[in-house]
N, C-alpha and C positions, 0 to 999 in steps of 0.2 A: 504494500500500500504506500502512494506517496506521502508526501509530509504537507499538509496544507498550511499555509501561510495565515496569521493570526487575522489579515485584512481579510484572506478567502474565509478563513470558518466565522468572522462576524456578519460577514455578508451573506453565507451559508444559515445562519440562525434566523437571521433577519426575515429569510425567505421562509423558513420551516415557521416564524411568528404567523409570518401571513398567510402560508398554507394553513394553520388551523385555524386563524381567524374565518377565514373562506368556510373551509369546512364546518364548519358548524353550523353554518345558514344553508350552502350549496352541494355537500354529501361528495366531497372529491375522492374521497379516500377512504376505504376500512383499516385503515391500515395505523395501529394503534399509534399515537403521540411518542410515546419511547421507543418505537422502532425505527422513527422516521429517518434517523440521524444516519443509522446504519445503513438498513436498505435502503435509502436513497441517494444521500449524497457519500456516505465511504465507500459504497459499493461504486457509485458511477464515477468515482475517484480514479477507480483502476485504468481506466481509458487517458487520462494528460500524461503519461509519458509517450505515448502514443499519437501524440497530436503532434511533438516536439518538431518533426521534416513539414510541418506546414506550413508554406509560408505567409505575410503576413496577406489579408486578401480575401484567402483561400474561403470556401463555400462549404459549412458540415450542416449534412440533412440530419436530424433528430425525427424519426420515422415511429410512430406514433407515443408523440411525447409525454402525452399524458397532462401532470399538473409539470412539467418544462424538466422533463429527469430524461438523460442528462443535460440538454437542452441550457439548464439556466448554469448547472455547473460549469458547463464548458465553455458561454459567454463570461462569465465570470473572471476564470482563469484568465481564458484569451481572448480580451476585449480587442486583438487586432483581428481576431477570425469572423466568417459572420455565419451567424448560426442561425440554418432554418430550421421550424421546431412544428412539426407538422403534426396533426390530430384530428380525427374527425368529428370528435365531441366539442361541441359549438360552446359550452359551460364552462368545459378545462381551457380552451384557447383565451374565454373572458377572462378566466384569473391570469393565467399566462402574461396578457397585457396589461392586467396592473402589477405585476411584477415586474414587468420593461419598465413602465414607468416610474414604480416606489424605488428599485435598483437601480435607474437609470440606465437600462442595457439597453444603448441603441445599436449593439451587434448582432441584439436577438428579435427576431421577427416570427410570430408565433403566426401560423397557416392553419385556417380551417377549412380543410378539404381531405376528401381522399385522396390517398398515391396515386392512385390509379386516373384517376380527374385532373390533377395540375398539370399543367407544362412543364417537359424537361426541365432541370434546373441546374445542370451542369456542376455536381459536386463535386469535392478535391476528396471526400470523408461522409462515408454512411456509417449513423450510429444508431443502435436499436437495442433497448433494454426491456427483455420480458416479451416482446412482440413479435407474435407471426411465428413460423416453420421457417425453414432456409429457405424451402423452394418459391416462399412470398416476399421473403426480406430478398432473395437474389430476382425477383421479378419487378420489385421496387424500385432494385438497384441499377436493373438495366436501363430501365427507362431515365434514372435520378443520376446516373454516375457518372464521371468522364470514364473512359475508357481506360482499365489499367486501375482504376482507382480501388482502394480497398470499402468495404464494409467489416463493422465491429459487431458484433454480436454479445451482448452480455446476456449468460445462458446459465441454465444448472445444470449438476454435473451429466444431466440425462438427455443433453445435447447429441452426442453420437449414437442414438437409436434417430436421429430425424433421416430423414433420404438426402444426403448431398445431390441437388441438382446435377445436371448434366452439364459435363462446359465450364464446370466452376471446381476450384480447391479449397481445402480448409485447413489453416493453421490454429490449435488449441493455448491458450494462452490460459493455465489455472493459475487460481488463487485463492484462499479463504478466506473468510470475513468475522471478525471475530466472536460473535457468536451464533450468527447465521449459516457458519458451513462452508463447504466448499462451492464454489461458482466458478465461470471459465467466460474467458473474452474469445469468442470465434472470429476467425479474421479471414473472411471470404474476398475470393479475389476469380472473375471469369479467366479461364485459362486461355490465354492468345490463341487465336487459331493458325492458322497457316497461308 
């Protein structure tokens, strides 16, 4: 796990304030108040050293992001990146935007559409926590990614029973979390043709 920066885990609380603020009137989340720290933001930690060869510019699709996981973390970090944060829940994308704006993240631009409905979007970085099968997160991708570009998958460890697409590789990236388990960053890339 990386080491978050005392300015990222203030800004990180800030947002977990406002996510229960939200939740309590707008139902974003089962997901109890003392787990949030964990499974949300130290798990989707494991992905910024992973960001590290993008340069500044660079376009990461956040593929169905939910309440902005990892989405708000990784504008966070990398206010030079610009991070699309896509969902199709019209409720989570409201919070999402008051979150740009109480944070200030104008690298994050939260999308209420389906993948399958937006224009290409030319990314440098597909990231995807908890969502879809490989063969949807790699049909996403094709449409969402430059060519050559990776997708991140944040998966449990019962990721290799899915069917790896056809055309595509996967490299396993595990890690544990500390009391959640063991979890794995899959790092899907379509395999150049000829």
């Amino acid at each position: 796990m990386p080491l978050l920066s005392d300015a990222l885990l203030e800004s990180l609380h800030r947002y977990l304030d406002l996510l229960d603020r939200w939740n309590r009137i707008h139902a974003l989340t089962a997901l109890p108040q003392a787990e949030r720290f964990e499974e949300l933001m130290l798990d989707s930690s494991v992905l910024l050293p992973m960001l590290e060869g993008l340069p500044p510019g660079s376009k990461v699709m956040d593929f169905g992001t939910g309440m902005g996981v990892p989405a708000v973390l990784l504008a966070l970090a990398r206010p030079d990146l610009r991070i699309l944060a896509l969902d199709k829940s019209r409720k989570k994308i409201a919070f999402l935007r008051q979150v740009t704006l109480e944070l200030r993240l104008e690298n994050l631009e939260p999308l209420a559409e389906l993948a399958e409905h937006l224009p290409p979007v030319g990314a440098s970085l597909g990231v995807a926590k908890a969502v879809g099968s490989l063969e949807l997160l790699a049909s996403w991708w094709t449409r969402h990614g430059l060519p050559g570009a990776p997708l991140l998958a944040l998966k449990g460890p019962e990721w290799s029973r899915e069917t790896m697409p056809a055309g595509w590789e996967a490299i396993a990236f595990p890690y544990q979390l500390p009391t959640r388990g063991d979890r794995v960053v899959v790092q899907m890339k379509k395999i150049a043709g000829p």
